[in-house]
N, C-alpha and C positions, 0 to 999 in steps of 0.2 A: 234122554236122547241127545239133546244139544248137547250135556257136558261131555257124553261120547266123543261127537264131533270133535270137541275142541279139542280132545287127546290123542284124534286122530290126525285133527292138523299138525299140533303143534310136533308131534312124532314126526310125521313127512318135511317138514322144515327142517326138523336139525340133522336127519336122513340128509337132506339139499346141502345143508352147512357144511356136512362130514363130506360129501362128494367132491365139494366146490376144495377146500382145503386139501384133500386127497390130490386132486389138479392141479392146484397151484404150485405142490410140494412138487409134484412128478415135473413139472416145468422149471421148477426155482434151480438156476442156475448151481452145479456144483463148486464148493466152495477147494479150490487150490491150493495147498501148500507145498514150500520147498526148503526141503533140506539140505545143509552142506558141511560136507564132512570136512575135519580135519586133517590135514597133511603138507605143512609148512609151507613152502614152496611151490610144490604144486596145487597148492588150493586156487592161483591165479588162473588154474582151469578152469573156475567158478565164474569169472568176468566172461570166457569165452562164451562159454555156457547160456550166460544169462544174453547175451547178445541174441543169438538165437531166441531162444523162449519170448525176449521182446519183440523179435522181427516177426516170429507165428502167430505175435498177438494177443495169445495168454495174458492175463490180469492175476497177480500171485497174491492172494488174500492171508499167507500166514508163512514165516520164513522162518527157520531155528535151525543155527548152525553151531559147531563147535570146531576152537582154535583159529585158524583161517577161516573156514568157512564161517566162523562169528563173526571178525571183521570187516568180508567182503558182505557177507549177509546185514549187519546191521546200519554198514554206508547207504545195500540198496533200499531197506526198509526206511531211513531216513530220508529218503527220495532221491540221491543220485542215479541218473542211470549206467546203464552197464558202459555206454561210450564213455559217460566222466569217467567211471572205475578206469576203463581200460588206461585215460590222458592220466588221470593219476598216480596209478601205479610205474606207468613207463617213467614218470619223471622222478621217482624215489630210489634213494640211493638204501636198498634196502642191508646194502653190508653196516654202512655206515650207523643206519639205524639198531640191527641187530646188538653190531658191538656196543651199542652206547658210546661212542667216540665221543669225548667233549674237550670242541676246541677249545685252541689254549688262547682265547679271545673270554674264554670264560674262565681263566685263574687266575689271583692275583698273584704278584712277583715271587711271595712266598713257595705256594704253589708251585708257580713257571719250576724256580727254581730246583726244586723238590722232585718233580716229574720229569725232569732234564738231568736226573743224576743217578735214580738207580735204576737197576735191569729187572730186580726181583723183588717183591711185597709181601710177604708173608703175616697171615695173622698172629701175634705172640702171646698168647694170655697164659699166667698162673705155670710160666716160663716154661712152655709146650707150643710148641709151631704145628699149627691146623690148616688149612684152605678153605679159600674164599666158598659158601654155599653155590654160587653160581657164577658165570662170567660176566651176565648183564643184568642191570636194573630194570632194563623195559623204560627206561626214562624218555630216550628221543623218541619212540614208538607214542607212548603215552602224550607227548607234546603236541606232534603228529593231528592222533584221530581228536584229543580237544579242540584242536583248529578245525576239522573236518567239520565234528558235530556238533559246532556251537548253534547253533539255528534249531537244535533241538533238546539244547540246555536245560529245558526246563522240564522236560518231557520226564517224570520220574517213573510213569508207569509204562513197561514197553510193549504194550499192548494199545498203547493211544498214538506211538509211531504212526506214519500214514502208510505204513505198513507194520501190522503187528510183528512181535519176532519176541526170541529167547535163545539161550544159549547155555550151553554146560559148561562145568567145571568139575573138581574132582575136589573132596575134602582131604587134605594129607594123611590129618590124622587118623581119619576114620576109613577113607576109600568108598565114601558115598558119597552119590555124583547128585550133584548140584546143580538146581535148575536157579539161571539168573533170567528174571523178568521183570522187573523192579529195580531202581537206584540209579547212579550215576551211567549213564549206556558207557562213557569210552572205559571206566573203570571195570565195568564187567565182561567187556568181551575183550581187554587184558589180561583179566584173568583167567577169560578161559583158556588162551592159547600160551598159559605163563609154563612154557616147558622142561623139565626138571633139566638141571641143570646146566641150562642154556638162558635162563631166567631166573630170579628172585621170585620165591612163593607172593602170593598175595596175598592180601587181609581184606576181608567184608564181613562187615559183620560178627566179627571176633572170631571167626572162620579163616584157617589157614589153606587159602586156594591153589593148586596146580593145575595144569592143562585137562579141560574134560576129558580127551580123548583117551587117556589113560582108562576108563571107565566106560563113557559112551561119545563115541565120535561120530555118530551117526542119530541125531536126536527123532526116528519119525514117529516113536509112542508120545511123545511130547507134542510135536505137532498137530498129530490127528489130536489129540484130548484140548486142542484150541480149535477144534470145529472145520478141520480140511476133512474135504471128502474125498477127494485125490491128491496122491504124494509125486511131484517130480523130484528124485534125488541124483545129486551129482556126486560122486563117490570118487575120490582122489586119494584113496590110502593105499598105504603097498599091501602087497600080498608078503606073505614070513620071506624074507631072504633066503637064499644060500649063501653061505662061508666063505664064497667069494666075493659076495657084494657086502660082505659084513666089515667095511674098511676105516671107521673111524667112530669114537666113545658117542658120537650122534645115532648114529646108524644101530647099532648095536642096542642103545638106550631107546629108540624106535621100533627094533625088534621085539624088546619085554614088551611095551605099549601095546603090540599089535596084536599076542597071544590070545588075547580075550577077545577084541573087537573084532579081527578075523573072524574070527566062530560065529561074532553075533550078525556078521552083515550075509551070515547062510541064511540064515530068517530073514532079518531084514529085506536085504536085495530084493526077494519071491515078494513081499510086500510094499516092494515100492510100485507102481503103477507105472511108470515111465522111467527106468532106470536108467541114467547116462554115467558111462563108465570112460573116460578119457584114457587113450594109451600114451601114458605116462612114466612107465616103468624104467625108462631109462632115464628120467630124473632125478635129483637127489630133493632131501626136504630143504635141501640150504641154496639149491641151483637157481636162485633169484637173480644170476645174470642172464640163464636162458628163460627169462619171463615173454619174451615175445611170443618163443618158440610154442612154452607150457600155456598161453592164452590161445592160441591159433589150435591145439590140441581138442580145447576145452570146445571150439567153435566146431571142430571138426566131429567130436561127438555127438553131441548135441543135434548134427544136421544130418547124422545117421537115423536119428530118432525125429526127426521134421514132419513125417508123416501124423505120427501119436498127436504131435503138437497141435500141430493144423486141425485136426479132429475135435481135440480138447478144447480147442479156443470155439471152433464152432458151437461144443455144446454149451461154452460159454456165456455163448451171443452176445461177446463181449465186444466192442467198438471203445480201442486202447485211447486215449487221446495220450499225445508226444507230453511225456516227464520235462517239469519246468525244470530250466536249469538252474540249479543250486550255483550261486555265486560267492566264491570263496570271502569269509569276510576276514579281513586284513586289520582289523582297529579293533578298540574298545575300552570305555572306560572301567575300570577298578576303584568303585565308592569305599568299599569295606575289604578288610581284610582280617579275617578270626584266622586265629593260628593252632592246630592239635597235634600235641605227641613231642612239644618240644623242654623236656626237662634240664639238659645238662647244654643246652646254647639259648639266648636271650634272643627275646622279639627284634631289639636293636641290634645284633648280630645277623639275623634272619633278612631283615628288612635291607640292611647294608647290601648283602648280598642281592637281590632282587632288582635293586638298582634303579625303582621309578617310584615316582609318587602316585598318593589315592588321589582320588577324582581329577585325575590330568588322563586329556587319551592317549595308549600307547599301541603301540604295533602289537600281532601278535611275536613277531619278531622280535621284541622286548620281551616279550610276556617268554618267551622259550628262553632268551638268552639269561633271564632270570634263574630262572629253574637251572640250566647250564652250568650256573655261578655256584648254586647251592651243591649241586651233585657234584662239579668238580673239588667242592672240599673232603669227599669223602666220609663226610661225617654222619650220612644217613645212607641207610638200605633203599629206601622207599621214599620216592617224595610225589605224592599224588594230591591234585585238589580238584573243586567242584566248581562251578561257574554258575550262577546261578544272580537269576535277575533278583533284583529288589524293586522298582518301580522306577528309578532314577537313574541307574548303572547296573551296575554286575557285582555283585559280591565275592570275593576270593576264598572259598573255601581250601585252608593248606592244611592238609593231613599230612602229617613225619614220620616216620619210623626210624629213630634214629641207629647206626651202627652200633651195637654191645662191644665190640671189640674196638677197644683203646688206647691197645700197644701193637706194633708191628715192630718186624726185624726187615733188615729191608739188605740190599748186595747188591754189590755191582764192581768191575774191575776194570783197569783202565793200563794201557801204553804211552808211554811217548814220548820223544827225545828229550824234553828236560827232567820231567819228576820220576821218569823210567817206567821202571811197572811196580801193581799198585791193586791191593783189593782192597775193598773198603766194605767193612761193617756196619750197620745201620739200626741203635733201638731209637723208637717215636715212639711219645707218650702221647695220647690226647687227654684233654684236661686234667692238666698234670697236677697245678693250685688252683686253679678255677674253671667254671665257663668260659668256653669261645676261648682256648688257650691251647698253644701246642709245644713239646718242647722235643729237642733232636739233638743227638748224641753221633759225630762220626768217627771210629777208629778206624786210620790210614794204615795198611801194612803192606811192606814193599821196600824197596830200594831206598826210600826215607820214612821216618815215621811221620806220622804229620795227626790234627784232627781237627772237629768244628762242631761247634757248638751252640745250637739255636734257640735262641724261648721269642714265642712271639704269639702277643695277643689280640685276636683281632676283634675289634669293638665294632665291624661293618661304616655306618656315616661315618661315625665317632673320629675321634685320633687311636691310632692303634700304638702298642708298643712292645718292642723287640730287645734284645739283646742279643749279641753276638759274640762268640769266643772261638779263635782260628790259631793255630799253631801249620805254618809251614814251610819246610826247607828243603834244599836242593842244590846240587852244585854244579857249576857253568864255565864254560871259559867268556873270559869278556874283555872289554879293552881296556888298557891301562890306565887308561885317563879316568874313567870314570872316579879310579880311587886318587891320584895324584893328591896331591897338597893337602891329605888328611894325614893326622898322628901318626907316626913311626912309619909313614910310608915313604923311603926316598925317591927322587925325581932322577929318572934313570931313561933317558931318552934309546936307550937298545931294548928297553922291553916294549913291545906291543902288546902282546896278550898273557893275562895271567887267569888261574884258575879260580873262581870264588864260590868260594859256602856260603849259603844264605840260608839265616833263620829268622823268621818275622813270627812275632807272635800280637795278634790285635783282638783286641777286646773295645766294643760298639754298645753303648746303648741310645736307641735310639725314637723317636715316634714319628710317625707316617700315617698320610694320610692319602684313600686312593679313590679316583676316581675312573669308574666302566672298570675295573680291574686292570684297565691297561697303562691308565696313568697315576703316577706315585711323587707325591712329594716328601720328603725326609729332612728330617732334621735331629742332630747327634751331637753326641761328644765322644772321642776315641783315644785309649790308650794304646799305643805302639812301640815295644823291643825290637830293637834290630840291634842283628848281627851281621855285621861281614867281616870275614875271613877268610886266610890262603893258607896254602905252605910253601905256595911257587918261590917269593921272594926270599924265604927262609932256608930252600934249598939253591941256591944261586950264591956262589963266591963271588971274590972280587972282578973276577976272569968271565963274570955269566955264564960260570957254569954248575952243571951241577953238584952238588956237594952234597952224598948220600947220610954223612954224619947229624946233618938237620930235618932228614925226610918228616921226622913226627913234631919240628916244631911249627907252629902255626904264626902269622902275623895277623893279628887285629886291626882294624883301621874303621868300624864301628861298631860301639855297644852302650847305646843311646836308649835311654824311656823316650818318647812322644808325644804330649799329652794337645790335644785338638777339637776345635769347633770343628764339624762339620754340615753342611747341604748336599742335597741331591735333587736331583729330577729326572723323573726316566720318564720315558714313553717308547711301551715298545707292543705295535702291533701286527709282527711278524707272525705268519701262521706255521715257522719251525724255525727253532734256534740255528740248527746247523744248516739245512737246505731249504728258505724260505723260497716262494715264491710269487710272495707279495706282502706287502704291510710295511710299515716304517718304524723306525728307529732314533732315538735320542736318550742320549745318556749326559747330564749335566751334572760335575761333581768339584765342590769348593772347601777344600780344606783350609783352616788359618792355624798354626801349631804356634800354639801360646807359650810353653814349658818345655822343658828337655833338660835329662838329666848331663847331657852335653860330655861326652867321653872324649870327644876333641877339642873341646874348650875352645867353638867358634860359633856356638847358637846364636844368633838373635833372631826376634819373632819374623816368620813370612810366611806365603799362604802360596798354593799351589789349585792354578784351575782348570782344567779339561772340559772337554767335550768332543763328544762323537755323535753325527748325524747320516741316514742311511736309510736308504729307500729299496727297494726289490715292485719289478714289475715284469710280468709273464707276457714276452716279447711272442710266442708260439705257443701249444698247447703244452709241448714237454721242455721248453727254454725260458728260462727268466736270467733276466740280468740286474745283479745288485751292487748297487756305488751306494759307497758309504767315505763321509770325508771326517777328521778327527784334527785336532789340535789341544794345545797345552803350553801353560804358560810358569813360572815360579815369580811371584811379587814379593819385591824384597832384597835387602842384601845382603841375608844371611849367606855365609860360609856353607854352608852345609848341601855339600853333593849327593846324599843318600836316598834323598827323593826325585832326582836329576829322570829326565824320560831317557831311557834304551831301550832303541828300535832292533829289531833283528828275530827272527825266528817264526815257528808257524803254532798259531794253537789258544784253547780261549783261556779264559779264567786267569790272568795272570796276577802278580801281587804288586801291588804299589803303581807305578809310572812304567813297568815295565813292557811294548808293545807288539806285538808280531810285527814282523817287516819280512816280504820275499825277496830273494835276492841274498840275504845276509844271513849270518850266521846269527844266533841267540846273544843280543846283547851287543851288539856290536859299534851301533852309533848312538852316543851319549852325546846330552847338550839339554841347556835347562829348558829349553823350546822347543815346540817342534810343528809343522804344520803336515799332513799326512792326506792325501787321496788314492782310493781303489776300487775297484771294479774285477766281480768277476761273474763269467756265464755259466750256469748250470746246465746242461743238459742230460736230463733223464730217458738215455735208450733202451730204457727196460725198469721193469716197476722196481723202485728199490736203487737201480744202477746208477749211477750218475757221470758224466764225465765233465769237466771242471778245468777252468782258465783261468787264471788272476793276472793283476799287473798290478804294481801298485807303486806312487810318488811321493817324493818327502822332500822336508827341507830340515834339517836340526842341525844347530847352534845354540851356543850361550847368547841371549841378550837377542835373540832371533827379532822379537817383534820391536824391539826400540832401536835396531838397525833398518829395518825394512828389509829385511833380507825373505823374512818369509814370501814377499810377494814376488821374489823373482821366479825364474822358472827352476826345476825343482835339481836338485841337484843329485841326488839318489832314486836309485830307480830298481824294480826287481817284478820279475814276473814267474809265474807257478803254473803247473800244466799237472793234473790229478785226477783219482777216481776217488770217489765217496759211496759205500752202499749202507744202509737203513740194517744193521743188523738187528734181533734182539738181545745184544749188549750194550746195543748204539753205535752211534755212526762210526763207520772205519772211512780214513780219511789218509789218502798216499799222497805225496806230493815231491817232483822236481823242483828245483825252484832253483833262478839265474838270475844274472843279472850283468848287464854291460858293463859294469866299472871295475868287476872282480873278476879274475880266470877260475875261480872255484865255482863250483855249484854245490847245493844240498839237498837231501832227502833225505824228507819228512815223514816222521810217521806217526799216526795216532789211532789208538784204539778203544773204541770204548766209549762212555760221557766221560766229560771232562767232570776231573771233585778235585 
């Protein structure tokens, strides 16, 4: 009988046990997750969204978004709230981002130069021209969310976020969609929104990633199987177009995307418990300048469904407390740096680029204009790293993916009253003889032939070195004197202007060394041909007239080797060659010509030294004014006029001493001196447009500065009144241009980058 008992008791207790937990269950708060769907642009519906759901009070214990909705979702799972989302996103320049734009504050002169001369890039391999995989790397995005979620760097499991979360992606290869919940957080929800052909694939894992949504844009099996028992989803994907919103390779590439996930949000939707659906439809995925609009959208849904919310929070009984605010961190130190994936460029190339030392603290500011540095060389697909504490600092995890393609054919064509017109062909080799090495090939055709020839190797810290080979000529009328008192030219005081052919042909080899990429020191040796030549004097009788019996003969007057030390010093941190609107300028260049094969038999050694200095500052939002002052000097008493400075004409790149001057014609004021100031306003009334003022002052003579004469008041003068617009050929640039001392004027024209 007792042992009865006791199996009577002990029956009725765990009866008790089974009730008491039956209770508790029926009481235990349900657990919340929130989904958000992908759809570029208007995913920023999601921050509206979430504003609401915070003001109802809801506690969201599981969050799995894909594309956008990864982004915005794994900022708020890292603890921002939807108010930072909102100040964040308002202040991102998300065009800027998309494109991967990298200013030219991140290339060296190489670079500068290189991206300031052609129109068109094409990949070249096994001599078959293909296209780039995608338009952008995802690089500045990728810089971006590192700075966002450093505070959660270390976080490798996303399930230990202080809000858990997940996110999809698509495998390429296979088209099975892929759940990331694990690894690098800003690395993975890159990859989920890495959209074909508007992004670079990504790599995790030895996995070739694209955008989830392709697959599942809508992740809520994924969330409930993390323990929500209610789903709020916010759903910002289009519905299939019609033929008339089908208007650009976006849109259309959006449309195959939606084929399948369309169908799947007919289930879905019925089983999300709280569906908010933004009307959004007349958005585009790229319409990231009406973000205000597509947030207040997001708000406006969301507080359709207020009701649900307020319900749900109560069977919450949940008591929110106010989200600490994440304070952006701006610093940090880099103890270590491991480097992966870089085979064909050296750590010390890598390094060069990056531009900071280990265990010193930098900005993240540095930390981005690093990466900047590396992606403007082109040399990789992919440049992703991890951050990741060690006990002391931060370690720099760089993963590479470096570019396969090594050759490009590259075009561009060009106008303009000296060299005429002009296309230019373009093959680049990368690592042509070695690592960290480029070489470049340009054939000029047009109205002269011409070409240029580059190798240059860049060693990053190191000394770099280059080589240079230029072939160019062009013919001008110019002032007499220039040539006076050379071989077989007589002093003939009724000519003023005669017509000259110039061929310069210069070969550089040189090493440089640079520092932030903006500044460059050089130092060279250089050989120099020149040519000048007429047939004006050859057709002129005794009478100054013309005499057609001599039309094809020519007068020389030089054809000289050059041989020379040279220096340089540049500094130039203008944020656009042709339309800056802020940054400065210095160009410091010293020639000494040791050698000459001497065709006038008047060489002796002298050295020739310039400089130009010039500043730009944005006086309005669309106005900047740029002064820039220049001078030039010849040391020495050589005979030799060929390197003499002539001012006159409009336009960049010119060869030897020769200078723009408004007012004047090409070439027009010769003298071994010269001193030169200008100034001119930009304003841009329209993106692209620009309208354009110069004036500009000189003083040139022989012997300028051992007279004092440079420092008087100037004695030439000429002013230009122009438009300039940003084509994609490059800049088009018209110009008036007068000047009080002369009844002529001229118009200027140029088309195109200047080569």
């Amino acid at each position: 009988m007792p042992k009865t008992s006791s199996i009577i008791l002990l029956l009725i207790a765990l009866l008790g046990l089974t009730v008491t937990a039956q209770e508790e269950s029926l009481n235990k708060p349900p657990k919340v997750g929130l989904v958000l769907s992908g759809g570029g642009a208007k995913g920023l519906a999601h921050i509206g969204a979430l504003k609401v759901i915070e003001e109802a009070g809801i506690k969201v214990d599981y969050i799995g978004g894909t594309s956008m909705g990864a982004i915005v979702g794994a900022l708020y799972a890292s603890g921002y709230s939807a108010q930072q989302l909102d100040s964040i996103f308002r202040t991102t320049d998300f065009t800027d981002l998309i494109q991967d734009n990298v200013p030219r504050s991140a290339k060296n002169f190489y670079e500068k130069d290189d991206s300031e001369r052609y129109a068109l890039t094409l990949p070249f391999e096994n001599f078959k021209i293909s296209f780039p995989q995608a338009i952008s790397g995802g690089q500045n995005i990728y810089n971006l969310l590192v700075q966002l979620l450093f505070h959660v760097k270390d976080v490798q499991d996303f399930r230990k976020l202080p809000t858990p979360f997940l996110c999809m992606a698509t495998n390429v290869e296979t088209g099975e969609a892929i759940l990331l919940d694990k690894g690098y957080l800003p690395e993975a929800i890159v990859a989920s929104g890495t959209f074909p052909s508007l992004f670079e694939p990504a790599e995790i894992d030895e996995q070739v990633l694209i955008d989830g949504g392709v697959v599942n844009n809508y992740p809520i099996d994924q969330v409930r199987e993390m323990g929500a028992d209610i789903i709020i989803g916010v759903d910002v994907q289009h519905d299939l177009a019609t033929r008339e919103s089908l208007s650009s390779a976006t849109e259309i590439l959006l449309q195959i995307n939606n084929y399948r996930t369309v169908n799947d949000m007919k289930r879905k939707s019925k089983e999300t418990d709280i569906y908010i659906r933004p009307d959004i439809d007349e958005f585009s995925v790229i319409a990231f300048d009406k973000g205000s609009q597509i947030v207040k959208s997001g708000e406006v849904a969301a507080q359709n469904n207020i009701d649900q919310l307020k319900e749900l929070a109560l069977v919450q009984k949940n008591h929110p407390k106010p989200r600490k605010i994440i304070k952006a961190v701006d610093s940090l130190t880099i103890n270590r740096m491991i480097i992966e994936g870089n085979d064909q460029y050296t750590r010390g190339y890598i390094k060069g680029k990056l531009r900071f030392n280990l265990a010193e603290k930098i900005s993240f500011d540095d930390l981005r204009q690093g990466m900047s540095n590396l992606s403007a060389t082109g040399n990789f697909k992919a440049i992703r790293y991890d951050l990741v504490s060690n006990g002391l600092g931060t370690d720099l995890v760089l993963k590479l993916k470096e570019n396969p393609t090594k050759m490009f054919i590259k075009m561009s064509a060009h106008y303009d009253d000296l060299y005429k017109s002009a296309a230019m062909i373009n093959l680049t080799k990368k690592n042509f003889l070695m690592k960290d090495d480029v070489a470049s090939f340009d054939f000029i055709l047009g109205d002269h032939i011409r070409y240029n020839m580059q190798y240059y190797l860049d060693k990053g810290y190191y000394w770099s070195f280059g080589i240079n080979s230029k072939l160019t000529n062009f013919d001008a009328d110019t002032d007499f004197s220039l040539i006076q008192g050379n071989f077989n030219v007589p002093s003939d005081p009724n000519i003023q202007r005669i017509n000259i052919d110039v061929t310069d042909l210069t070969n550089q080899i040189y090493l440089q060394t640079v520092l932030q990429e903006e500044f460059a020191f050089t130092i060279g040796a250089e050989h120099k041909f020149l040519n000048y030549s007429t047939r004006t004097l050859n057709r002129l009788d005794e009478n100054n007239e013309i005499n057609l019996s001599t039309s094809n003969q020519r007068t020389t007057f030089e054809n000289s080797n050059y041989f020379s030390a040279y220096s340089q010093i540049r500094l130039d941190t203008y944020d656009d060659k042709y339309f800056p609107t802020k940054g400065l300028f210095f160009d410091g260049d010293f020639h000494f010509y040791v050698l000459s094969s001497d065709f006038n038999e008047n060489f002796s050694q002298f050295a020739i030294g310039k400089a130009k200095l010039g500043g730009t500052i944005s006086l309005l939002p669309n106005l900047s004014l740029q002064l820039e002052s220049e001078g030039g000097v010849k040391l020495g008493t050589s005979q030799v006029t060929s390197f003499d400075f002539v001012l006159g004409g409009f336009g960049n790149d010119f060869i030897n001493n020769f200078v723009p001057f408004f007012g004047y014609d090409f070439f027009s004021l010769p003298g071994n001196s010269f001193v030169k100031g200008s100034g001119r306003l930009d304003y841009r009334f329209a993106p692209k447009h620009h309208a354009l003022f110069s004036a500009n002052f000189a003083n040139i003579a022989d012997d300028l500065f051992r007279t004092g004469d440079w420092f008087q008041e100037p004695t030439f003068s000429g002013y230009g009144v122009g438009y300039g617009f940003e084509s994609f050929l490059g800049p088009i640039q018209l110009y008036y241009s007068w000047s009080p001392e002369i009844n002529d004027g001229n118009f200027f024209v140029s088309l195109g980058y200047w080569f």
